[in-house]
N, C-alpha and C positions, 0 to 999 in steps of 0.2 A: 783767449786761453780756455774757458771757458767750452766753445764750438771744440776747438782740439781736443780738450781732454774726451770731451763725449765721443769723437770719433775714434780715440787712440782707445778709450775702454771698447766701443762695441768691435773694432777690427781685434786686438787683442784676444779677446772672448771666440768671437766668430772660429779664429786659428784653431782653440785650441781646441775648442768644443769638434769643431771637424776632425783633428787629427784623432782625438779620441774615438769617435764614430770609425774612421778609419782603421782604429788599433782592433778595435771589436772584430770588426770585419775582414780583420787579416786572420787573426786567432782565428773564426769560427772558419774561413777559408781553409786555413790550415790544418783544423781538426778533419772539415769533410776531405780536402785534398788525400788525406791520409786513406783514406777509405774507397775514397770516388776516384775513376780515372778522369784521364784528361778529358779523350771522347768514350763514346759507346753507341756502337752499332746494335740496331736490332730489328727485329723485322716490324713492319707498318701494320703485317694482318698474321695473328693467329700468336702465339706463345714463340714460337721457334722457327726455326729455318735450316735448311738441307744445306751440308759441310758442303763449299766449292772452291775448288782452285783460282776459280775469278778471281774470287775475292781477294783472294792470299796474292794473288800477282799485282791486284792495284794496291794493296797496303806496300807491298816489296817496293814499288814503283815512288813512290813518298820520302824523300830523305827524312822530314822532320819524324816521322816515329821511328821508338826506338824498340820499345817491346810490342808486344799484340797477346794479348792472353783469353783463347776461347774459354767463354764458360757456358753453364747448364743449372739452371735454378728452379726450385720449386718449395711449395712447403710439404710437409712432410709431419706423422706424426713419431713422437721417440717414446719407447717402452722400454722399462726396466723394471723389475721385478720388484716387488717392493716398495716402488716408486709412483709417484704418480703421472701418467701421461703427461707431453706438452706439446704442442703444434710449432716448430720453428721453419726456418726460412735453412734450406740445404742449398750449397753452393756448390758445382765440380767446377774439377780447377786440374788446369795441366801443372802438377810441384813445379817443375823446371822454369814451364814460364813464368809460372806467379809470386817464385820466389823472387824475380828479376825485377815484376812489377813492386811488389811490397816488402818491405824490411821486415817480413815476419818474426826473422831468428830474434831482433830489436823487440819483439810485442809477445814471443813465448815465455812463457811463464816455469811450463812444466813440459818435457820431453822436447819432438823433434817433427819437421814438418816430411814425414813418412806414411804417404797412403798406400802405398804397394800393398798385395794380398800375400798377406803371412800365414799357412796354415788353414789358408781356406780363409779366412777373414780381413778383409781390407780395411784401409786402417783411417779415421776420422779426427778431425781436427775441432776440437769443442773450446766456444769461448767461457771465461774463466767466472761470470754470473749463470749461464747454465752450469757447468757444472759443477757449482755449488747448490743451484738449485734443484739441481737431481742426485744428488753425494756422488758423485762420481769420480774418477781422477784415472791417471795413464795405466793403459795394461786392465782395463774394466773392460764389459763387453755392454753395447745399447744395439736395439734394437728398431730398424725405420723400415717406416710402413707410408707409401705416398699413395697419394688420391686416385691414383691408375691403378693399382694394383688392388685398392678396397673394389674400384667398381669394375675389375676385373673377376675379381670376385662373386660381386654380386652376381654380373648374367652370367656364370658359369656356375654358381651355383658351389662354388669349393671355396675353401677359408684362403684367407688372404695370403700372397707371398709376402714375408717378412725379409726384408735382408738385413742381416748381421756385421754389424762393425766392432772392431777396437779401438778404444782410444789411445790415441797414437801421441796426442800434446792437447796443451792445454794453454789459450791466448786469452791474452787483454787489450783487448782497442775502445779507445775513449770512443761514446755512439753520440750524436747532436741529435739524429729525428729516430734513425731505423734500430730494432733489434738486433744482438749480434748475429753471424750465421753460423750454421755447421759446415767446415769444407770436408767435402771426400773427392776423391780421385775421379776426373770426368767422364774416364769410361765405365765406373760402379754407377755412379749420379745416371748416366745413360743407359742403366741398365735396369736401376730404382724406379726412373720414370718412363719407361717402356720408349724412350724415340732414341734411336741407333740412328749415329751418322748425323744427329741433329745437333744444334749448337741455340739457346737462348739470347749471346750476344757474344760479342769481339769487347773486350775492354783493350784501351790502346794508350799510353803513355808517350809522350813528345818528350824533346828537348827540351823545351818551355812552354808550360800550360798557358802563358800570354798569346803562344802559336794555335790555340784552341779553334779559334773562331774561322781565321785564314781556311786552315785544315780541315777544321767539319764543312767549309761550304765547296772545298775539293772533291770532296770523298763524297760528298750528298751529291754533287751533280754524277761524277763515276758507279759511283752504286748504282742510281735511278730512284723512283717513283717506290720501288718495292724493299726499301729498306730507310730505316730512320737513324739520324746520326746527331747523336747529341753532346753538348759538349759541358764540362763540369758546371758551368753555370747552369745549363737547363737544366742536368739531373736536383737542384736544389732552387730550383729558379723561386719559389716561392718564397725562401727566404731570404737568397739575397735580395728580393726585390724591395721585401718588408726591409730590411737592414737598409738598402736606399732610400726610400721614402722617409724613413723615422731618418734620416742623416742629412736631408736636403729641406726636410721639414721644419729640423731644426734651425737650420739655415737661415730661411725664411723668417721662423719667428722672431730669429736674436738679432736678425737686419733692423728689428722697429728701438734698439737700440741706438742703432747709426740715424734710423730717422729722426730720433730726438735731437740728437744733434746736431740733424741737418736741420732740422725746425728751429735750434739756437742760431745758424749760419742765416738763416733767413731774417731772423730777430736781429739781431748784432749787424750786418748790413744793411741793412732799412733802419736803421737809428742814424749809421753812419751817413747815410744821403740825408736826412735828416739837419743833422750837423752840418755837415759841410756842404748844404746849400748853395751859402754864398760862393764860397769856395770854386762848385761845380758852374754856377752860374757865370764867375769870372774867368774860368778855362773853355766856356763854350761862347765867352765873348771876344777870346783872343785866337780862336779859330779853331779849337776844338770841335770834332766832329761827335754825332752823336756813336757810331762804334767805336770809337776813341773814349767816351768815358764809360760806353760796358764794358770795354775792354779790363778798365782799371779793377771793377769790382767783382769780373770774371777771372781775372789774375788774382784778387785778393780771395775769393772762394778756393780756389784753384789751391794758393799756400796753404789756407790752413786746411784742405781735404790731404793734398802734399803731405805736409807736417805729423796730422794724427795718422797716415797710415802706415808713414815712417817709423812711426814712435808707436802705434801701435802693434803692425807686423813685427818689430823686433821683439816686444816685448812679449808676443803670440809665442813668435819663435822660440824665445830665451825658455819661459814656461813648458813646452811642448819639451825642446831637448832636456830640461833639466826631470822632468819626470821620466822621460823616457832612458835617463842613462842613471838617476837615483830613485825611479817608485816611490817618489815623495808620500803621495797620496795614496790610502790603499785601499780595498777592497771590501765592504762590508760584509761579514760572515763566506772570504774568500777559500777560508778551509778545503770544503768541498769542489773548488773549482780549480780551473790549471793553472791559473793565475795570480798572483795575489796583490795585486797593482792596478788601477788602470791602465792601460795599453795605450802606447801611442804611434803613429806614422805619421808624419809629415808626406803630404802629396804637393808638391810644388801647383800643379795643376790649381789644386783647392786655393792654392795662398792667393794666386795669381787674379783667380775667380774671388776673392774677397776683396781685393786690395783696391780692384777693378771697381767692383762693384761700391766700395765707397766713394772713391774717386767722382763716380758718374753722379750718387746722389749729391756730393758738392759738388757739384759745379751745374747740375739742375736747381739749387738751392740759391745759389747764385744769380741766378737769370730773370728773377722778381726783382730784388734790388737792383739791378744792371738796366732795367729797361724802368723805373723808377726813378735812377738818376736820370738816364737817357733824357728822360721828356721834360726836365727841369727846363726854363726858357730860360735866359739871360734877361732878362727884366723884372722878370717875375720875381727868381732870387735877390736884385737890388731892391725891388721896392719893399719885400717881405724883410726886410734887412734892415 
């Protein structure tokens, strides 16, 4: 009882502790998904690349996407009177496509996703901590100036072109790594940063971002050698990787939990050959083979690994749904955060891989005792008796 409980507490533990790892990693999925396409093309050498109809025929050629949204990025600095300069990240963006790619209207706060040139002034899309941090708001006018145009500047010896926008809305999107950005309309962006007809990347949206990986190694071989195709995992590869490491780490260490256990399964069956000696002596004098009686205490490792992962996995399970459908447990100073719970997911994969995994160390736990009995002689037990 004793060997089970310990393996039903670490398998228990293992469940939950993974699903949780899991919950994490879907939210923070979630949050960049919001942001980051499925794939993203971009070129291997140089900032950008020359608009071509290839291109647009092998994406055409693809059932699984479903949008394609060219853009053009740069930083840029913003000037308003008043105010004090700030260097942000400018994004162009076709409205039609990107409204398709992202639920903007869902993330505006203030006005409307309208970049057309009204009045001579094209119209810019500012997220809602710029422009508080510059007092700004819809129907204001800012002022971009990008790094082409200073060191156009320079060797020509004439003050810089500035180009003039309005603000047209004003958003809010949760950020996990990057700053927000400025969108304007892709042919003003192409026109702020001196390359016409150029494109910075293809962002492209699937059916299923699980169709990611399939898809980017379609597209990487069709494109060639002179374009890079990444897919939502790479653009953030650094942390989901850390997020895997810290979640399989964890793994590992709360396995020395089940080891204790299996250290009790080794103690508790080596007492038992112990005991029943004689017992073993008198089954291998009636013709008892010797895999005949590992057999017995390969079976008996065998229930109680059975039993606690039984008894453990439900009880993983039970813990895992009941947070997840009551946030029993909540968040320490969650305020600030989207969530106010721990989070959880159940991955079948994960359960299977624990369940597994105690399984194996009882019945390696087993195999001291089992070859222990084994070599007991039938004489040896009578005379010791």
């Amino acid at each position: 009882m004793i060997s089970i409980a310990g393996v039903t507490v670490g398998t228990a533990l293992l469940i939950v502790v993974l699903s949780v790892f899991n919950g994490f990693f879907d939210v923070i999925k979630t949050m960049l998904l919001s942001n980051d396409p499925d794939l993203r093309i971009e070129a291997v050498e140089g900032r950008s690349f020359m608009v071509d109809d290839e291109i647009d025929n092998i994406l055409a050629g693809i059932p699984e996407i479903t949008v394609q949204s060219p853009y053009i990025q740069g930083k840029v600095l913003v000037a308003h009177r008043g105010n004090r300069d700030q260097v942000v990240m400018v994004k162009g963006i076709d409205p039609e496509r990107f409204a398709r790619f992202t639920d903007m209207d869902a993330l505006l706060n203030a006005g409307g996703l309208d970049l057309e040139v009204v009045d001579g002034r094209p119209g810019v899309l500012l997220s809602e901590p710029l422009s508080r941090s510059i007092r700004l708001n819809v129907g204001d006018e800012i002022a971009l100036l990008s790094a082409a145009g200073m060191q156009r500047a320079l060797t020509q010896f004439s003050g810089p072109r500035v180009s003039r926008f309005e603000i047209r809305g004003i958003y809010s999107m949760r950020q996990v790594i990057e700053d927000p950005v400025i969108y304007i309309d892709i042919n003003a962006a192409q026109r702020l940063f001196d390359q016409r007809n150029q494109l910075s990347g293809i962002d492209i949206s699937l059916q299923n971002h699980e169709q990611a990986e399939r898809v980017k190694s379609r597209l990487q071989q069709e494109l060639g050698d002179a374009f890079l195709v990444q897919s939502w995992y790479d653009l953030q590869r650094p942390l989901y990787d850390v997020m895997n490491l810290e979640k399989w780490g964890a793994y590992f260490i709360l396995m020395i939990i089940v080891l204790v256990a299996v250290l009790n399964i080794v103690g508790s069956l080596t007492m038992i050959v112990i005991q029943k000696q004689r017992d073993i002596g008198l089954l291998r004098s009636i013709g008892f083979r010797k895999k005949d009686i590992m057999a017995i205490f390969f079976r008996q490792g065998w229930y109680i690994g059975l039993t606690g992962c039984i008894v453990g996995g439900t009880v993983g399970l039970m813990l895992s749904f009941i947070q997840d459908r009551y946030e029993l447990v909540k968040l320490a100073g969650a305020e600030s955060f989207i969530i106010s719970a721990y989070p959880v997911q159940i991955l079948w994969t994960d359960v299977a891989f624990v369940l597994g995994g105690s399984l194996i160390l009882c019945m390696i736990a087993s195999w001291y005792p089992a070859l222990r009995a084994a070599s007991i002689q039938p004489a040896d037990a009578v005379r010791n008796e």
